[in-house]
PDB file of N, CA, C and O in Angstrom:
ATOM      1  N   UNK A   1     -33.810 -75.517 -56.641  1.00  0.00           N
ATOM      2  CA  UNK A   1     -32.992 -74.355 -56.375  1.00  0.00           C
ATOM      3  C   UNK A   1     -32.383 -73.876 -57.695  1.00  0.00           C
ATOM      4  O   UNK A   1     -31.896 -74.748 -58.415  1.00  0.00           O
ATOM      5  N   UNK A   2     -32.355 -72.855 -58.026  1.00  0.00           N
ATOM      6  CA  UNK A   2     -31.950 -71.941 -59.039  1.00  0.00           C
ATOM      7  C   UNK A   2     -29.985 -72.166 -59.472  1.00  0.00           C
ATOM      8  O   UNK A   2     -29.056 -71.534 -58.968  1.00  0.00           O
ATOM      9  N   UNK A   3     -29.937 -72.826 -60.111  1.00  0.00           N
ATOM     10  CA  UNK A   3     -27.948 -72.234 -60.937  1.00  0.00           C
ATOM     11  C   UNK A   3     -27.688 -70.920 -60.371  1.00  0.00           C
ATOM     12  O   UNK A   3     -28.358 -69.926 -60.653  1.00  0.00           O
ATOM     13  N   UNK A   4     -26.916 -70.930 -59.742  1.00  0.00           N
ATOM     14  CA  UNK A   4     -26.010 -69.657 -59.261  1.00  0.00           C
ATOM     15  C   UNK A   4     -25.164 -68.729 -60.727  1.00  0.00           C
ATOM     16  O   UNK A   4     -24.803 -67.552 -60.740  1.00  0.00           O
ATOM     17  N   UNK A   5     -25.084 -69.455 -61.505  1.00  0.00           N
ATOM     18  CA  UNK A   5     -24.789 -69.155 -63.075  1.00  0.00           C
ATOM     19  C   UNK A   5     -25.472 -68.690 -63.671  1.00  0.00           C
ATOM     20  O   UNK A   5     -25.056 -67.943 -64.557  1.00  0.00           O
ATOM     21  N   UNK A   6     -26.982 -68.910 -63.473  1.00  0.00           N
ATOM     22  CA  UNK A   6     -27.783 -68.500 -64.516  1.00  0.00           C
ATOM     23  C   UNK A   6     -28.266 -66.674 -64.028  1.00  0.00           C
ATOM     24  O   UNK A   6     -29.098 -65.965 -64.593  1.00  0.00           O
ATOM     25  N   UNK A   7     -27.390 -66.328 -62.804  1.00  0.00           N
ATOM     26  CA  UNK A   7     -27.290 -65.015 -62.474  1.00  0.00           C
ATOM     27  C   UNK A   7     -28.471 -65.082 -61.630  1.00  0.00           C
ATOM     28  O   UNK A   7     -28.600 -63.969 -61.121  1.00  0.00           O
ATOM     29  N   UNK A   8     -29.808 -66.218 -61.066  1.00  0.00           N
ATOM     30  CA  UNK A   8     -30.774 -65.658 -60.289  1.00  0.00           C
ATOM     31  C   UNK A   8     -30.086 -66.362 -59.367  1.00  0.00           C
ATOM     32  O   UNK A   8     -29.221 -67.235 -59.445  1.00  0.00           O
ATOM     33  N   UNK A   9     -31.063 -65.388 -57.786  1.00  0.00           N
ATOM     34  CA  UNK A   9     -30.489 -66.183 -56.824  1.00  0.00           C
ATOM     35  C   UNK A   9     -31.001 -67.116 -56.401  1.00  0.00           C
ATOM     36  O   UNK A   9     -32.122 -67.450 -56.785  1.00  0.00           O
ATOM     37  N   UNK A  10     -30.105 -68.001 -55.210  1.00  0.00           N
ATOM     38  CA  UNK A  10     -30.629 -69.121 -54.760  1.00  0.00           C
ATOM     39  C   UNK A  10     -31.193 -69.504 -53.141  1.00  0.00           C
ATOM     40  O   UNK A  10     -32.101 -68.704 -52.916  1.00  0.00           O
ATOM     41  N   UNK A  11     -31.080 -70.033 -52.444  1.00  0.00           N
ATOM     42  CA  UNK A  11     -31.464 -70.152 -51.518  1.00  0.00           C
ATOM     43  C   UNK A  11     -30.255 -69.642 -50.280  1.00  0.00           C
ATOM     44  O   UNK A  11     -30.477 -69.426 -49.089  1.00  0.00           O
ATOM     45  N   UNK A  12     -29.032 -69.550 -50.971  1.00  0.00           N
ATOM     46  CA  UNK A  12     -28.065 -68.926 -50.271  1.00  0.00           C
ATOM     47  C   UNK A  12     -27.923 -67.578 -50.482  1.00  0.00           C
ATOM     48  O   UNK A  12     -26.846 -67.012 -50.296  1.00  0.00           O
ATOM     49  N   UNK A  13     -28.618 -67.181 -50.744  1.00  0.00           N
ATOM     50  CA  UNK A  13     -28.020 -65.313 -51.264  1.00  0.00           C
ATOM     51  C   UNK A  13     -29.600 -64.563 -51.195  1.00  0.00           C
ATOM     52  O   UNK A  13     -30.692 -64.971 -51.591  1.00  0.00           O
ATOM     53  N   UNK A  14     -29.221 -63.377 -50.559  1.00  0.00           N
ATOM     54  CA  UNK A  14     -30.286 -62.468 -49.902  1.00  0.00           C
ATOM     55  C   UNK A  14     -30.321 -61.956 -51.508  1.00  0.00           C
ATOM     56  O   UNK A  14     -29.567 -62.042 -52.478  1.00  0.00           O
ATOM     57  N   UNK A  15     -31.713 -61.340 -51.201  1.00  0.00           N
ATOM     58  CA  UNK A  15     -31.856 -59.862 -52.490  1.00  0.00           C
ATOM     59  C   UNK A  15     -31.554 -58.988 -52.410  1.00  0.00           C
ATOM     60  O   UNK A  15     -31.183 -58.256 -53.328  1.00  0.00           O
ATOM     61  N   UNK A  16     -31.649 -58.545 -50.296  1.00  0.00           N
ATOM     62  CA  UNK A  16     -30.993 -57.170 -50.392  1.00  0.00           C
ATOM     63  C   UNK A  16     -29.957 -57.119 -50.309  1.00  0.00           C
ATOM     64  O   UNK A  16     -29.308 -58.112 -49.979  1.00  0.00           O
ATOM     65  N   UNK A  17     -29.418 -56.003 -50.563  1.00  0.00           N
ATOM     66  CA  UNK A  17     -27.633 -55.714 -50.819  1.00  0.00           C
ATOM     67  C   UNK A  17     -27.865 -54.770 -49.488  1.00  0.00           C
ATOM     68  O   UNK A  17     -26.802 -55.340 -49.244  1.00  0.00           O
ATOM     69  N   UNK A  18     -28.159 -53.954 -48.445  1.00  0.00           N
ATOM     70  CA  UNK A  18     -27.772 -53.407 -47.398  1.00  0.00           C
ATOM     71  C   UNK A  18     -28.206 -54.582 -46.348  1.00  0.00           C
ATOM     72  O   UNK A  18     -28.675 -54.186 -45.281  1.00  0.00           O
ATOM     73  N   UNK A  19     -28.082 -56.111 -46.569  1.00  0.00           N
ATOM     74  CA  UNK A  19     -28.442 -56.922 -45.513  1.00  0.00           C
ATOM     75  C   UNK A  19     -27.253 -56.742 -44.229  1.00  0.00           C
ATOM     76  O   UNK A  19     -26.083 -56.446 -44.474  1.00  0.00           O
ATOM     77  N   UNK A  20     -27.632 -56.911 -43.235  1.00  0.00           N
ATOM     78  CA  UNK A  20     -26.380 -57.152 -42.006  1.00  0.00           C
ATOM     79  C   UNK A  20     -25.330 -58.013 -42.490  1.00  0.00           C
ATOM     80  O   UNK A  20     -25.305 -59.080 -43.104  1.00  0.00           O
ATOM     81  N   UNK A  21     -24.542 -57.281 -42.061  1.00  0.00           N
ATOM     82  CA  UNK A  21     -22.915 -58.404 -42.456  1.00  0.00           C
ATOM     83  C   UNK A  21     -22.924 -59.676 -41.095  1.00  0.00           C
ATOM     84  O   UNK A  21     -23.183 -59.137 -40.019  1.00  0.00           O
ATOM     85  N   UNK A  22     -22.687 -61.233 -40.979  1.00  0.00           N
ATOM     86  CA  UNK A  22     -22.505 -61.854 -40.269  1.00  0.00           C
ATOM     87  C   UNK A  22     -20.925 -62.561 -40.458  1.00  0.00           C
ATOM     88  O   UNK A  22     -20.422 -62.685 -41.574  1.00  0.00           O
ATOM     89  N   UNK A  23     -20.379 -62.908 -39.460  1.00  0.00           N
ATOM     90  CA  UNK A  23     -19.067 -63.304 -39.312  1.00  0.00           C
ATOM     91  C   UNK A  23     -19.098 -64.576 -40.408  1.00  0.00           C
ATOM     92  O   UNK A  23     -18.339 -64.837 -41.342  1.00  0.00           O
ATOM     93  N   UNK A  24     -20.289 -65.254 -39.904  1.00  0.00           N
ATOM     94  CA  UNK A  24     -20.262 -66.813 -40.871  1.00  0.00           C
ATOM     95  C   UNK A  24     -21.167 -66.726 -41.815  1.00  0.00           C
ATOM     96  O   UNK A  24     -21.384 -67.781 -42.411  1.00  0.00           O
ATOM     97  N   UNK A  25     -21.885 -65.617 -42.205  1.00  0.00           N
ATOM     98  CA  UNK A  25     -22.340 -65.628 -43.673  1.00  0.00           C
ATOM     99  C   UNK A  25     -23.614 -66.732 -43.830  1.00  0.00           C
ATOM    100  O   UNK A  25     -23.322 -67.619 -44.632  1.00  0.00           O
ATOM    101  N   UNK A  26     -24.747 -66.849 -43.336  1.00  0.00           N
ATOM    102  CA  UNK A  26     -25.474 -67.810 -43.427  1.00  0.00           C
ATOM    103  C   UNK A  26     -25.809 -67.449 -44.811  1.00  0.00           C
ATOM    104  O   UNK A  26     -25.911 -68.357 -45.636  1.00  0.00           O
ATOM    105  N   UNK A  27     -25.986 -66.254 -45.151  1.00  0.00           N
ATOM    106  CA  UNK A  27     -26.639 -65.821 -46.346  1.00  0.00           C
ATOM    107  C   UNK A  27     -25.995 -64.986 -46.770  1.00  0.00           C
ATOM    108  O   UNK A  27     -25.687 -64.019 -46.074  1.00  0.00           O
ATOM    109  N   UNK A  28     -25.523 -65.144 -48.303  1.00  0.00           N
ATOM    110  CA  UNK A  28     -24.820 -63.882 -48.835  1.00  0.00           C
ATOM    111  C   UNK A  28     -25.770 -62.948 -49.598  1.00  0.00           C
ATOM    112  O   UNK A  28     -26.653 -63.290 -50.384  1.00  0.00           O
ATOM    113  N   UNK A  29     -25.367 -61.489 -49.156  1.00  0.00           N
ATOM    114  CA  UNK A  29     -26.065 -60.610 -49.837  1.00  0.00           C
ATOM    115  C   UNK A  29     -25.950 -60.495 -51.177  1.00  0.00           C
ATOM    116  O   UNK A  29     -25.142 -61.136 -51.848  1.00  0.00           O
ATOM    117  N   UNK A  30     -27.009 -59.413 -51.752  1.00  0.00           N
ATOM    118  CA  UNK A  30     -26.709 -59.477 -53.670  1.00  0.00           C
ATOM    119  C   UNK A  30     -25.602 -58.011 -53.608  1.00  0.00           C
ATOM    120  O   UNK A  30     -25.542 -56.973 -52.950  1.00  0.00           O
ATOM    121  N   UNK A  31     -25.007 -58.511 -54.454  1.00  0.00           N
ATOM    122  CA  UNK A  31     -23.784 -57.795 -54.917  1.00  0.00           C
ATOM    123  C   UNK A  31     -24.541 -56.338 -55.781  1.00  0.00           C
ATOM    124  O   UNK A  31     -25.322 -56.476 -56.723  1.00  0.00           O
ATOM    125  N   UNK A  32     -24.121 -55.025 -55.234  1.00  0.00           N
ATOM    126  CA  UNK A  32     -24.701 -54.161 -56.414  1.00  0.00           C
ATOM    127  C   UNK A  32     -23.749 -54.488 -57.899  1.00  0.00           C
ATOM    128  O   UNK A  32     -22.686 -55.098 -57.784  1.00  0.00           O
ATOM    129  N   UNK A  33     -24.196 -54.062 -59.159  1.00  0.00           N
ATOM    130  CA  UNK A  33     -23.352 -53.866 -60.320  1.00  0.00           C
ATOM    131  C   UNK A  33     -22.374 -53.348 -60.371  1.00  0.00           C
ATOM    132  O   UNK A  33     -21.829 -53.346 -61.474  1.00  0.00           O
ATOM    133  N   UNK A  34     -21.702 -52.690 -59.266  1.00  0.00           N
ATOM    134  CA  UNK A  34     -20.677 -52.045 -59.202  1.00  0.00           C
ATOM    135  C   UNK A  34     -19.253 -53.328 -58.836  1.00  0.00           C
ATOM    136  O   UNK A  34     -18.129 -53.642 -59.229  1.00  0.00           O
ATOM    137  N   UNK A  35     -20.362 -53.724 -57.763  1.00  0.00           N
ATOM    138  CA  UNK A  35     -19.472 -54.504 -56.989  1.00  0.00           C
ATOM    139  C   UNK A  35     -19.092 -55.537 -57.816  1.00  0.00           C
ATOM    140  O   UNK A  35     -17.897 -55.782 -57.974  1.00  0.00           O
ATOM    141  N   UNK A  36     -20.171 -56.337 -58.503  1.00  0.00           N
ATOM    142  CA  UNK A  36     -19.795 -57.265 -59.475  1.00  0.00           C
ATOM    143  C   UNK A  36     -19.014 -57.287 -60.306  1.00  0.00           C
ATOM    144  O   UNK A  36     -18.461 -58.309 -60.712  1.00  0.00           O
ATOM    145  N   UNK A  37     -18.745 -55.663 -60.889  1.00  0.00           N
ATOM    146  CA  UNK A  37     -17.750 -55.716 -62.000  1.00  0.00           C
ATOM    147  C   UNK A  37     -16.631 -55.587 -61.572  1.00  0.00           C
ATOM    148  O   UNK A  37     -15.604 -55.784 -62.223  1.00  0.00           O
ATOM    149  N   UNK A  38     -16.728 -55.090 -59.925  1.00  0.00           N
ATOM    150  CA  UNK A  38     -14.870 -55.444 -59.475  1.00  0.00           C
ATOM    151  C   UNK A  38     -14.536 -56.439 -59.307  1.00  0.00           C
ATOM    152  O   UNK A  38     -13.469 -56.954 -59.638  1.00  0.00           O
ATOM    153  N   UNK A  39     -16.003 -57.172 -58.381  1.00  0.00           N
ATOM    154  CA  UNK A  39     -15.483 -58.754 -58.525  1.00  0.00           C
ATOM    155  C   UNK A  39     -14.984 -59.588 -59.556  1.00  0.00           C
ATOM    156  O   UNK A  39     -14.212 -60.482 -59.210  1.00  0.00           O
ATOM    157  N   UNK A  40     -15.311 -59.455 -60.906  1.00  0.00           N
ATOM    158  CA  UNK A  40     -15.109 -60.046 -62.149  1.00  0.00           C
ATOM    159  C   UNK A  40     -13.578 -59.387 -62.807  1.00  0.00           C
ATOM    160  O   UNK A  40     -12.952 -60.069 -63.618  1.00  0.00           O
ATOM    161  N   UNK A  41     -13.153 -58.259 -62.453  1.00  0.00           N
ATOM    162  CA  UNK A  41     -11.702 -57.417 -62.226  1.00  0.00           C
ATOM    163  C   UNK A  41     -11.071 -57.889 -61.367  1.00  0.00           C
ATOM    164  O   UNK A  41      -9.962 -58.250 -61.761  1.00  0.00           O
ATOM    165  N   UNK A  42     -11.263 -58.064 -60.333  1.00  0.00           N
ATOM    166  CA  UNK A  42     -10.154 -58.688 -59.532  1.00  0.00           C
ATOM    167  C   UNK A  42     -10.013 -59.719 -60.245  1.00  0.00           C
ATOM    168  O   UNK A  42      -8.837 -60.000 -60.474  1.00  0.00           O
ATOM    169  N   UNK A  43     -11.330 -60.878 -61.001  1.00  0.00           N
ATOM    170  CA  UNK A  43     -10.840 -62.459 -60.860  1.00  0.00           C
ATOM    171  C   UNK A  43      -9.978 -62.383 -62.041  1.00  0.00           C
ATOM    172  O   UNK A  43      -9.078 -63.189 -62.276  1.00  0.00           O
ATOM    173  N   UNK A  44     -10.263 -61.470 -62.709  1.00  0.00           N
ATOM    174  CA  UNK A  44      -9.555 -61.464 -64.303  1.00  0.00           C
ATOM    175  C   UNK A  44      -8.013 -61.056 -63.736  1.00  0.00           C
ATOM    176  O   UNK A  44      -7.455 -62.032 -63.235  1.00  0.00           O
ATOM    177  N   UNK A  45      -7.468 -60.208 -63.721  1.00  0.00           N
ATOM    178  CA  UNK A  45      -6.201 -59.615 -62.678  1.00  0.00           C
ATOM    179  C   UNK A  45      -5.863 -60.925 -61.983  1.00  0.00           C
ATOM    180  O   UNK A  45      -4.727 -61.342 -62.209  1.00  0.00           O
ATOM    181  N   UNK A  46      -6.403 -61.435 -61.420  1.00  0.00           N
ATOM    182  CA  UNK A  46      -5.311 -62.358 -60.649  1.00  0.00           C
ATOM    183  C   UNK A  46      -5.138 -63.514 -61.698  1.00  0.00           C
ATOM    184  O   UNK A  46      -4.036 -64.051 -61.811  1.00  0.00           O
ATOM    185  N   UNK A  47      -6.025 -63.841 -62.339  1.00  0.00           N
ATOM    186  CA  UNK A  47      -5.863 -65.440 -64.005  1.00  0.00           C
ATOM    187  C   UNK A  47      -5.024 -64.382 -64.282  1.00  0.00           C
ATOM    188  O   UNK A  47      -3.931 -64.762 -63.863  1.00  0.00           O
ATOM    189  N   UNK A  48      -4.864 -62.984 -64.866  1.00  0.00           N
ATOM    190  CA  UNK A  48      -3.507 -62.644 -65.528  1.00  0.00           C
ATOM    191  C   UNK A  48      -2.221 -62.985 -64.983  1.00  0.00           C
ATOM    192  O   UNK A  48      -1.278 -63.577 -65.509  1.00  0.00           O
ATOM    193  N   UNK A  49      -2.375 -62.448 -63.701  1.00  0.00           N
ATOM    194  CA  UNK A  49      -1.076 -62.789 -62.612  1.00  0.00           C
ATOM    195  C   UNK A  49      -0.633 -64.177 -62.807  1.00  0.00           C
ATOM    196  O   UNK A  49       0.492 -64.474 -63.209  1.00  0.00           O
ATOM    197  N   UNK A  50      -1.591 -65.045 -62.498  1.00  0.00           N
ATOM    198  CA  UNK A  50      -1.115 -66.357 -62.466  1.00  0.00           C
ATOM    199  C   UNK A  50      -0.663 -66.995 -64.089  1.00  0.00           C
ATOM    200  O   UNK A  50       0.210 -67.863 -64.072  1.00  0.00           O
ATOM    201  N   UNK A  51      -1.059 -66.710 -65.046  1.00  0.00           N
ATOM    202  CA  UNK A  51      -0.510 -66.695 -66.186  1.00  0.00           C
ATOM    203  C   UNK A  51       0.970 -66.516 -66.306  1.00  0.00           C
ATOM    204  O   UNK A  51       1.729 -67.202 -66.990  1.00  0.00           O
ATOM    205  N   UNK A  52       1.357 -65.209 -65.328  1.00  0.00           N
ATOM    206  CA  UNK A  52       2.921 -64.676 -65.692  1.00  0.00           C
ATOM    207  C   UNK A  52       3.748 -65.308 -64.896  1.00  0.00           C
ATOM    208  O   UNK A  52       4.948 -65.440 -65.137  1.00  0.00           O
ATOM    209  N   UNK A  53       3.042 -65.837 -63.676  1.00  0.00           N
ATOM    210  CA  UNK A  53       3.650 -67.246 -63.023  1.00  0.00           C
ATOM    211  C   UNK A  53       4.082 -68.082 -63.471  1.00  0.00           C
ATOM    212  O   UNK A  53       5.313 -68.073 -63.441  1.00  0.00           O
ATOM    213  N   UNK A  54       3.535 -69.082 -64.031  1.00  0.00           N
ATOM    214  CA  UNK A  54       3.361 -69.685 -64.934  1.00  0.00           C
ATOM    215  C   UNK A  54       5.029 -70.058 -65.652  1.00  0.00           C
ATOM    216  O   UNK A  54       5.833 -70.982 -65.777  1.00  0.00           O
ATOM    217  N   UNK A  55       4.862 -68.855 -65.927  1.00  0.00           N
ATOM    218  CA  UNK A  55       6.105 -68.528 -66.522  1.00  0.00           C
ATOM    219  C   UNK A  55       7.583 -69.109 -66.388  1.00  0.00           C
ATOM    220  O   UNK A  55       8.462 -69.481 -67.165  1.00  0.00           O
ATOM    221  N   UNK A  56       7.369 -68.973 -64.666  1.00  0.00           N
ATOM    222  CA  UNK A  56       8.539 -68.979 -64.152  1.00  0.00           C
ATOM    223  C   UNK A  56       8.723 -71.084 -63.917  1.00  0.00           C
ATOM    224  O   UNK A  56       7.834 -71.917 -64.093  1.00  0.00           O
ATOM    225  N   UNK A  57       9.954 -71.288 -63.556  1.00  0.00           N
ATOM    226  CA  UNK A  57      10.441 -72.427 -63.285  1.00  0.00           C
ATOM    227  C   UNK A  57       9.275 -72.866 -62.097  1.00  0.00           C
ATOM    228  O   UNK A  57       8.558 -72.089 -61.468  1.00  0.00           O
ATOM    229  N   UNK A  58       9.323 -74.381 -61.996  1.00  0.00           N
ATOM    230  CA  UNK A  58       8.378 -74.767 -60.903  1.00  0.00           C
ATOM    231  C   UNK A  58       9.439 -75.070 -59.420  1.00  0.00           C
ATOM    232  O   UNK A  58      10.522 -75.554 -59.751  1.00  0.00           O
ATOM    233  N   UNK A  59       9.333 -74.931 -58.419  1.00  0.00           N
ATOM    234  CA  UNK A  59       9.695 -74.444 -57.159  1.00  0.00           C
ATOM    235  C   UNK A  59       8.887 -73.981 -56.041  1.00  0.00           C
ATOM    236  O   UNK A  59       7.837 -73.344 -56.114  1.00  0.00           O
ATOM    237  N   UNK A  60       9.635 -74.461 -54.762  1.00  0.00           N
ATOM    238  CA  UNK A  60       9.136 -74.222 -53.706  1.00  0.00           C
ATOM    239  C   UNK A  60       8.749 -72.404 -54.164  1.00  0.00           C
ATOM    240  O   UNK A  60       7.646 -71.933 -53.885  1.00  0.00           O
ATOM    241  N   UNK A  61       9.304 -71.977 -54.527  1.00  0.00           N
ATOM    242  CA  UNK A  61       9.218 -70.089 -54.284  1.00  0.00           C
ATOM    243  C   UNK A  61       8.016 -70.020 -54.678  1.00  0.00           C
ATOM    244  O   UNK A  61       7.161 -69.403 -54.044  1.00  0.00           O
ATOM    245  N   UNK A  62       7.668 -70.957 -56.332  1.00  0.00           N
ATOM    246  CA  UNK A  62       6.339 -70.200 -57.018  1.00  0.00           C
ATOM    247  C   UNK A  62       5.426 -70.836 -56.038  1.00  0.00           C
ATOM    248  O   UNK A  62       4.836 -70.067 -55.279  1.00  0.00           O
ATOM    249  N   UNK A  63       5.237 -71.932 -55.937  1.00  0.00           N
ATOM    250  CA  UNK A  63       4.023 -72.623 -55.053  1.00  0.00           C
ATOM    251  C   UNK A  63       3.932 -71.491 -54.063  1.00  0.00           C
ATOM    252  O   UNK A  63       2.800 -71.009 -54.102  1.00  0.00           O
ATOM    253  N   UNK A  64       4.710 -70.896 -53.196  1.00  0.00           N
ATOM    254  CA  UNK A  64       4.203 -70.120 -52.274  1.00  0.00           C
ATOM    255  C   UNK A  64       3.879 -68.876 -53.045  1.00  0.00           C
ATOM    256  O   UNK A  64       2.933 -68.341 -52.468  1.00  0.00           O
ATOM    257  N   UNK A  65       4.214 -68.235 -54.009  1.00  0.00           N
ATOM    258  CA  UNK A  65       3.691 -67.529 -54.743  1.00  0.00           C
ATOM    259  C   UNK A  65       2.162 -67.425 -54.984  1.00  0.00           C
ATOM    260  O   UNK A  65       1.273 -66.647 -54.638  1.00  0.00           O
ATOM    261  N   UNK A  66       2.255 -68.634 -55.781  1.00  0.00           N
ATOM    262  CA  UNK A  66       0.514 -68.933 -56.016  1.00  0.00           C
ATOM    263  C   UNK A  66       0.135 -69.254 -54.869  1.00  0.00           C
ATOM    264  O   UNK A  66      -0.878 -69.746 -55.366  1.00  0.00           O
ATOM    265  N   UNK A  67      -0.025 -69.467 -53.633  1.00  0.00           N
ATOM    266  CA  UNK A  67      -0.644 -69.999 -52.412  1.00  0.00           C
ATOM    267  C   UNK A  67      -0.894 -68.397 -52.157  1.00  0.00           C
ATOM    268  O   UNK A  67      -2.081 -68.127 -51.970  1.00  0.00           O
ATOM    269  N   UNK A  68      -0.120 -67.449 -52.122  1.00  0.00           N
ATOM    270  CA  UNK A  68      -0.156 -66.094 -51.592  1.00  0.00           C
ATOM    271  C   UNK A  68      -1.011 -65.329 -52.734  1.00  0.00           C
ATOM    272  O   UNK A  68      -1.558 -64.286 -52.377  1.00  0.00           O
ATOM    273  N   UNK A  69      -1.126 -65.624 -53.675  1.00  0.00           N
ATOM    274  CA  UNK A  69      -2.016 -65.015 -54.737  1.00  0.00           C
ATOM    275  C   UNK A  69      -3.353 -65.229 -54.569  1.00  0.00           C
ATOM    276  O   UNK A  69      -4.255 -64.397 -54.667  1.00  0.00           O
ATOM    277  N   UNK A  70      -3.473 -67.004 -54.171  1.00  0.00           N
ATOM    278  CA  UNK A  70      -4.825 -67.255 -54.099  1.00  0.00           C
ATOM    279  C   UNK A  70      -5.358 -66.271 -52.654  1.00  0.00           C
ATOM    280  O   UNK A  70      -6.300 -65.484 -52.745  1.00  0.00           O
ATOM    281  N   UNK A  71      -4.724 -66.444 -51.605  1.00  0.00           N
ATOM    282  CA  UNK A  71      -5.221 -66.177 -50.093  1.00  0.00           C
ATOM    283  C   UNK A  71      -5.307 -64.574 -50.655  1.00  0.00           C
ATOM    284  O   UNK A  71      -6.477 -64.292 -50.913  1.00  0.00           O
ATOM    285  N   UNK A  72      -4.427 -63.526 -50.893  1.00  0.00           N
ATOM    286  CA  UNK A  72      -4.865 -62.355 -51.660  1.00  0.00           C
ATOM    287  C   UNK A  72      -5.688 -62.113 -52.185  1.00  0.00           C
ATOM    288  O   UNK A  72      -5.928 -60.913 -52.051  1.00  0.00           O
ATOM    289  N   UNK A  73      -6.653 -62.808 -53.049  1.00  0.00           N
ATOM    290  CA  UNK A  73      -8.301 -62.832 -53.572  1.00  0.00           C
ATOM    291  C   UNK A  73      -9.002 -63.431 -52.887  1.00  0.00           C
ATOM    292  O   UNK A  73     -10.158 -63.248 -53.268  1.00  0.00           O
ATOM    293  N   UNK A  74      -8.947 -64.222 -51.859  1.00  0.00           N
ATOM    294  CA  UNK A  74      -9.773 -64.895 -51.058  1.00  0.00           C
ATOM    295  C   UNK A  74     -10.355 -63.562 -50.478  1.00  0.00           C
ATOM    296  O   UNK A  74     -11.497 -63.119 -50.595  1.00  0.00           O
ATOM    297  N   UNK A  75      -9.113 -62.961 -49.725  1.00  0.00           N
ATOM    298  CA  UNK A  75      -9.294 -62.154 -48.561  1.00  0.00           C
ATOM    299  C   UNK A  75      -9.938 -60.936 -49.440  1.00  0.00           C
ATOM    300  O   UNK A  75     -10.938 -60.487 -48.882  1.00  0.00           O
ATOM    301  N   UNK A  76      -9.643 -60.332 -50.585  1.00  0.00           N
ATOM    302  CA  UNK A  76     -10.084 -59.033 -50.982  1.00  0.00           C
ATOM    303  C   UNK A  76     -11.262 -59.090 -51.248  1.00  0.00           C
ATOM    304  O   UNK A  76     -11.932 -58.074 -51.066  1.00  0.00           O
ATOM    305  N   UNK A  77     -12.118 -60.729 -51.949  1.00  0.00           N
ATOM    306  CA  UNK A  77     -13.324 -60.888 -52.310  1.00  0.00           C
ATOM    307  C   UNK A  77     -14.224 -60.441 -51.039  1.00  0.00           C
ATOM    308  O   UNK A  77     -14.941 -59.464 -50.820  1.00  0.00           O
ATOM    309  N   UNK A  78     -13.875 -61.563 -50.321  1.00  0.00           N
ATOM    310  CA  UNK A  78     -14.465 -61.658 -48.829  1.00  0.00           C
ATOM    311  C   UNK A  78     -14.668 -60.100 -48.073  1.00  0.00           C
ATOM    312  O   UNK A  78     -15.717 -59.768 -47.521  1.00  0.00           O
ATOM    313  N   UNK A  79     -13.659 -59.383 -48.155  1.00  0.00           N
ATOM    314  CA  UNK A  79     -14.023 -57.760 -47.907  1.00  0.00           C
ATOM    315  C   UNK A  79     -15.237 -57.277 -48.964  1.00  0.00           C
ATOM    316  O   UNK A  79     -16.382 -56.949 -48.654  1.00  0.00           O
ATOM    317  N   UNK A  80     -14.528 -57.343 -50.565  1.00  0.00           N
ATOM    318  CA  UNK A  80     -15.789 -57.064 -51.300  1.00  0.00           C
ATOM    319  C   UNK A  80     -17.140 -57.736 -50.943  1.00  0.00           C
ATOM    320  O   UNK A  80     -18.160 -57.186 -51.358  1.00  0.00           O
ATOM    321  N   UNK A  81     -17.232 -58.717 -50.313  1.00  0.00           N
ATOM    322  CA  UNK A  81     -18.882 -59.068 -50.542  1.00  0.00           C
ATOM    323  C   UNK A  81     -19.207 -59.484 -49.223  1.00  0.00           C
ATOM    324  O   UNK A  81     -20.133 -60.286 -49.100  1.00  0.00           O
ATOM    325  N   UNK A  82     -18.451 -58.973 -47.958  1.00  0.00           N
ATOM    326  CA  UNK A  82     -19.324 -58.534 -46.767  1.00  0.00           C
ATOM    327  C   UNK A  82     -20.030 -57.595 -46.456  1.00  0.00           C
ATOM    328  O   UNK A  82     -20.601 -57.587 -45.366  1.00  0.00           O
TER     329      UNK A  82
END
């Protein structure tokens, strides 16, 4: 099976990009270039975010901070690449 890194796909990911969306995703579709470069924008944007976190004192507040940051890119990816 092919590195998911080395940018080809693998046995999990369709070629076409207008494939049917499924609830559980047996197979993920290919991302157009568009989509990819938001995907790679969002991930950059949120490592910034969490950087300025960072920042702050450690505490119950930030942990839920970062818990709410991560579930925020979970969920926006998951829209992007259904």
């Amino acid at each position: 099976m092919a590195n998911v890194f080395e940018g080809k796909p693998d046995g999990r990911q369709l070629a076409d990009v207008d494939a049917p969306v499924s609830r559980f995703r047996p197979k993920y579709r290919a991302l157009t270039d568009d989509e990819k470069a938001l995907h790679d924008e969002i991930k950059s944007k949120a490592a910034e975010l969490e950087a300025v976190f960072e920042k702050v004192k450690n505490g119950r507040y930030k942990s839920l901070a970062m818990t709410e940051l991560e579930t925020s890119v979970m969920w926006i990816v998951k829209e992007l690449t259904s």
